[in-house]
C-alpha positions in Angstrom: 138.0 74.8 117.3 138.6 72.9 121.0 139.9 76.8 122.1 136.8 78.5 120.2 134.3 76.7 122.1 136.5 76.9 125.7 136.7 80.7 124.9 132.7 81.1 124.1 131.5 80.9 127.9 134.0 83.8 128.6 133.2 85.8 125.5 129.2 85.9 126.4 130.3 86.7 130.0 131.9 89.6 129.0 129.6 90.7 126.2 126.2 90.4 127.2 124.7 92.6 124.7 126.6 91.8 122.2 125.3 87.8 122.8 121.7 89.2 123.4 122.1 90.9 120.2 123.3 87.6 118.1 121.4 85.7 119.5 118.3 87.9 118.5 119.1 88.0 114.6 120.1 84.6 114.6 116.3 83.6 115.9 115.2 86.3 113.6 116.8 84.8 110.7 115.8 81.2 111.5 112.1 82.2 112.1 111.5 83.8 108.4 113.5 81.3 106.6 110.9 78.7 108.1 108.1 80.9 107.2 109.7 80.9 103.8 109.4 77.2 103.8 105.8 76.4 104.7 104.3 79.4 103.8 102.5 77.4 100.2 103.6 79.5 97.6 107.5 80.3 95.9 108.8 83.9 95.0 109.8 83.3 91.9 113.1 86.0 89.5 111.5 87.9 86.8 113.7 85.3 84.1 111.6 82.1 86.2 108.5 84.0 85.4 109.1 84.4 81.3 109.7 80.8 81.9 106.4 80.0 83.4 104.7 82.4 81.1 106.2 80.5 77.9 106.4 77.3 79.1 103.4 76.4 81.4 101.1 78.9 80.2 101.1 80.4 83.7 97.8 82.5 84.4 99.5 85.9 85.7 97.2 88.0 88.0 98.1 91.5 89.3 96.4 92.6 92.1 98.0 96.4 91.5 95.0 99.2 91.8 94.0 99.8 88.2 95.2 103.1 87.5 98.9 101.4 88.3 97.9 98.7 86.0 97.2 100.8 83.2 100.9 102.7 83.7 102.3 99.2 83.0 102.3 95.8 83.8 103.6 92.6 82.3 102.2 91.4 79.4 99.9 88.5 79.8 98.7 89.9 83.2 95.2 90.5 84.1 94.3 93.2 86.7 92.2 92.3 89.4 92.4 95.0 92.3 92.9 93.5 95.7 89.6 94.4 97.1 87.6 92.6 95.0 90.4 89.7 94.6 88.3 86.2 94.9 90.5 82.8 95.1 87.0 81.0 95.5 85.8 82.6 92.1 84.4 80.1 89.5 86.9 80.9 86.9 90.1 80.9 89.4 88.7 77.3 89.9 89.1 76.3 86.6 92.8 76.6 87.2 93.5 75.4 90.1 96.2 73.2 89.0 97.6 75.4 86.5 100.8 77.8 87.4 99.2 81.0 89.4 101.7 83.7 89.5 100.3 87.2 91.6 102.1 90.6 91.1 101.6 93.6 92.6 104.0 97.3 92.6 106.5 96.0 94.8 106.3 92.7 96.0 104.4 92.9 99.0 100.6 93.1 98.4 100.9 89.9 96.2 102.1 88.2 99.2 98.7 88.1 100.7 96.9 87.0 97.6 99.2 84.4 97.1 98.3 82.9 101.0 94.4 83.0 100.0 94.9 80.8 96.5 97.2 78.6 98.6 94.4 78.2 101.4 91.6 77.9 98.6 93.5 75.1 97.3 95.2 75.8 94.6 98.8 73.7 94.0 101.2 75.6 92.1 101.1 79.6 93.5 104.3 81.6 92.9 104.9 86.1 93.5 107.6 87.9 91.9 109.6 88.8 94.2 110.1 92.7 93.7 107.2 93.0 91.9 106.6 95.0 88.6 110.0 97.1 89.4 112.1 94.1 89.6 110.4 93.3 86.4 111.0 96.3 84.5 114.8 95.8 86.7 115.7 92.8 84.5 114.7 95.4 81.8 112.0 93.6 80.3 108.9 95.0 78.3 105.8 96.6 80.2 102.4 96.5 78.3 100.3 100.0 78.7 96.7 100.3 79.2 93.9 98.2 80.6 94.8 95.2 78.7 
């Protein structure tokens, strides 16, 4: 290790990109793992969700535009488009301390709900991480039609 670090000064002299370039993705890699950390919500696996579901009686919202509701979407979700999504809405309020879990397509539109329930106060806010396709991934059931 003594011959590693005596090395590294001579290393980085000779590779200046190459540093530049690790040095880059390493910040990179710190900076969204501390986002991860104090963002207020967790991205929870499709199995962690059928446990929230059965076990807490999670409230499951997808924020998916209807007409890719209606294709399919996990059973016990309610649609709520994204435009006319409402964390300050009097019956979200009701369940403010209650699980929260916010789906969308892919994984990346829930992301955004997810910061407003956090910022609205509610506790316990989760995604799934990959969305309805990681869902229907793990090769679980998809309900059909507005309901």
């Amino acid at each position: 290790m003594s011959e590693f670090l005596h090395r590294l000064p001579e290393f980085i002299g000779n590779h200046p990109i190459l540093s530049m370039a690790f040095f880059g993705v390493l910040i990179a890699v710190i900076a969204n793992e501390a986002g991860r950390w104090f963002r207020g919500y967790k991205e929870v696996t499709p199995a962690e969700l059928t446990r929230l579901i059965n076990g807490e009686n999670a409230l499951v919202i997808d924020v998916s535009p209807p007409a890719d509701f209606e294709k399919g979407h996990v059973p016990t979700a309610r649609n709520v488009a994204m435009a006319q999504f409402d964390p300050e809405h009097k019956d979200l309020n009701k369940v403010k301390d209650k699980p929260v879990v916010v789906i969308c397509r892919s994984g990346q539109t829930s992301a955004g709900a997810a910061t407003r329930l956090v910022k609205a106060g509610f506790k316990r806010v989760y995604t799934l991480g990959g969305g309805t396709a990681a869902w229907t991934g793990a090769d679980l059931p998809l309900a059909k039609g507005k309901k």
